[in-house]
Each structure stands twice: as structure tokens, then as C-alpha cells.
C-alpha positions as CSV (number, residue, x, y, z in Angstrom):
1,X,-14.8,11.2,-4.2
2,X,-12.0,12.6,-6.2
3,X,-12.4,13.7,-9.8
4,X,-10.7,11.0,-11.3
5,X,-11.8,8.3,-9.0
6,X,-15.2,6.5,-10.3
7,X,-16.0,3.7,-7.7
8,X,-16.1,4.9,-3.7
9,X,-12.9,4.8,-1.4
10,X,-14.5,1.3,0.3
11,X,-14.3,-0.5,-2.9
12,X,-11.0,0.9,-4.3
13,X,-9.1,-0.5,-0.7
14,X,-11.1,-3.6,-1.2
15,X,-9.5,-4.0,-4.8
16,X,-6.2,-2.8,-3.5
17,X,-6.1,-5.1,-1.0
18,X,-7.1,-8.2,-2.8
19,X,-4.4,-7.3,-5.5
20,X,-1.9,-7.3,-2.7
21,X,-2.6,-10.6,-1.5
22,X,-2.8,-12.4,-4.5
23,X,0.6,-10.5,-5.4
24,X,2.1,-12.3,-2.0
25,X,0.4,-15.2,-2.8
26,X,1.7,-15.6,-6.1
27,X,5.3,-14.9,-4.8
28,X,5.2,-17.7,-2.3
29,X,3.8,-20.4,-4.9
30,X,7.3,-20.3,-6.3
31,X,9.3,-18.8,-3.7
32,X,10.1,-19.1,0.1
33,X,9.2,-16.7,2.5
34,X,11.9,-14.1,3.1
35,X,13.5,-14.0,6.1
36,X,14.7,-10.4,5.6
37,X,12.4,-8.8,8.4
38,X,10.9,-5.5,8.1
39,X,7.5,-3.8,7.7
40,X,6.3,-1.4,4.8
41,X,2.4,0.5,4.3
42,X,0.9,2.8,1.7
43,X,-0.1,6.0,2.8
44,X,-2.1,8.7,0.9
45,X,-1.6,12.3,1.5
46,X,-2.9,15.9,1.2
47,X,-1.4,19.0,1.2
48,X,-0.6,20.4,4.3
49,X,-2.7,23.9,4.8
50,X,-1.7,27.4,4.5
51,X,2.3,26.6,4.4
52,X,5.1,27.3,1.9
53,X,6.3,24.4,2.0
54,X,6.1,21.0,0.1
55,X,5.1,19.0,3.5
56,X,2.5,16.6,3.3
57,X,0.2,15.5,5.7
58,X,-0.7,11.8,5.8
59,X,-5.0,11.7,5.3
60,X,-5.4,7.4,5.5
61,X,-2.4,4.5,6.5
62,X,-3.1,1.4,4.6
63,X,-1.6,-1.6,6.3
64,X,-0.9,-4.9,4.0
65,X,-3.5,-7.9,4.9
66,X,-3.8,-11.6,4.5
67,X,-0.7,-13.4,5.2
68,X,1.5,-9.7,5.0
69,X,-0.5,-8.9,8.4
70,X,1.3,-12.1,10.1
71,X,4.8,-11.6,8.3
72,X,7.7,-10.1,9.3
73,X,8.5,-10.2,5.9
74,X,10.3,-6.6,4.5
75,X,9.9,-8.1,0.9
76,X,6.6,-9.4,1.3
77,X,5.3,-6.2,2.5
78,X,6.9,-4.5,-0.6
79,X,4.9,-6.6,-3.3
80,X,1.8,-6.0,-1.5
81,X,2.7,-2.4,-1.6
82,X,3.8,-2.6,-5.7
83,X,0.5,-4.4,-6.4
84,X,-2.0,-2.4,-4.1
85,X,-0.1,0.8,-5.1
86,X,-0.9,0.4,-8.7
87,X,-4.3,0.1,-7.8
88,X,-4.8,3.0,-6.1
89,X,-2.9,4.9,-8.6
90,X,-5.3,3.7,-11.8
91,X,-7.8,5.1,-9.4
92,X,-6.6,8.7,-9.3
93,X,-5.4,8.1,-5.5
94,X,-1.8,9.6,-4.7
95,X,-0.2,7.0,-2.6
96,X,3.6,6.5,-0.8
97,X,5.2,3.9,0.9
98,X,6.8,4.4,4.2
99,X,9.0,1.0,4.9
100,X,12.3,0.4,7.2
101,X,14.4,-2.7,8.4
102,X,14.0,-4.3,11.7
């Protein structure tokens, strides 16, 4: 567990992920689903050992679920990301996004 983190790893992807879908969820009440495709994920990160560098090394992928899993969606995938990424971060857990165009 990290320092600042006060509930286990489990739970905080649990809450991520459920604040991404309801995020996507929300978008689609009021909007249609974009057809720009595309695919973005959260990543966290460490430092990478004994190098001078400021390279990272990617420690955990996590993929958007619920209806993101079955999307081609680019901008779906990107509010799941917004909404599970400010979950992790309250948490203390450093995440990026990685996302490109199909």
C-alpha cells in the first residue's frame, strides 16, 4: 500500500472503474455514441531502476469496462479515463493515459 493510499489496490480499481462507467453512462443519456474510433487505458508507473534517466516503467494497465470494453469509441474511452483517473489520483496512485486513433 502506498503512503497516501488508505483503502487496498482491489477496492481503489473497483471505485475507479465504477466511476468510469457511470461517466460513459451519463454521456450516452444525452448524447450519441461517437463514431470517432480509437482506444485509450490508464496506466500507473514506477521508476525505472538504477538509470539516469526520467523513463518509466509501466507496473499495472487498466483497461475501461462496462460498455467502453465493447466500444470502439476514442471519446468514450477518454471519459472513462477522466473519471477513473481522478480516482486513482485522490488515492495517491500516479496514473497516465496512453490513447491513439484507429
Amino acid at each position: 500500500m502506498n503512503a497516501t493510499q488508505t483503502l487496498p489496490l482491489e477496492q481503489i480499481v473497483i471505485q475507479a472503474q465504477y466511476a468510469g462507467n457511470i461517466a460513459v453512462e451519463t454521456f450516452l443519456l444525452t448524447h450519441r455514441e461517437p463514431m470517432y474510433c480509437g482506444s485509450a487505458y490508464l496506466y500507473s508507473v514506477k521508476p525505472k531502476p538504477r538509470t539516469r534517466t526520467n523513463k518509466v516503467v509501466v507496473d499495472q494497465k487498466y483497461w475501461p469496462t462496462g460498455f467502453c470494453a465493447r466500444s470502439q469509441s476514442l471519446d468514450l474511452h477518454e471519459i472513462w479515463c477522466d473519471a477513473a483517473e481522478k480516482v486513482f489520483k485522490a488515492n495517491g496512485i500516479e496514473v497516465r493515459r496512453k490513447s491513439w486513433v484507429d
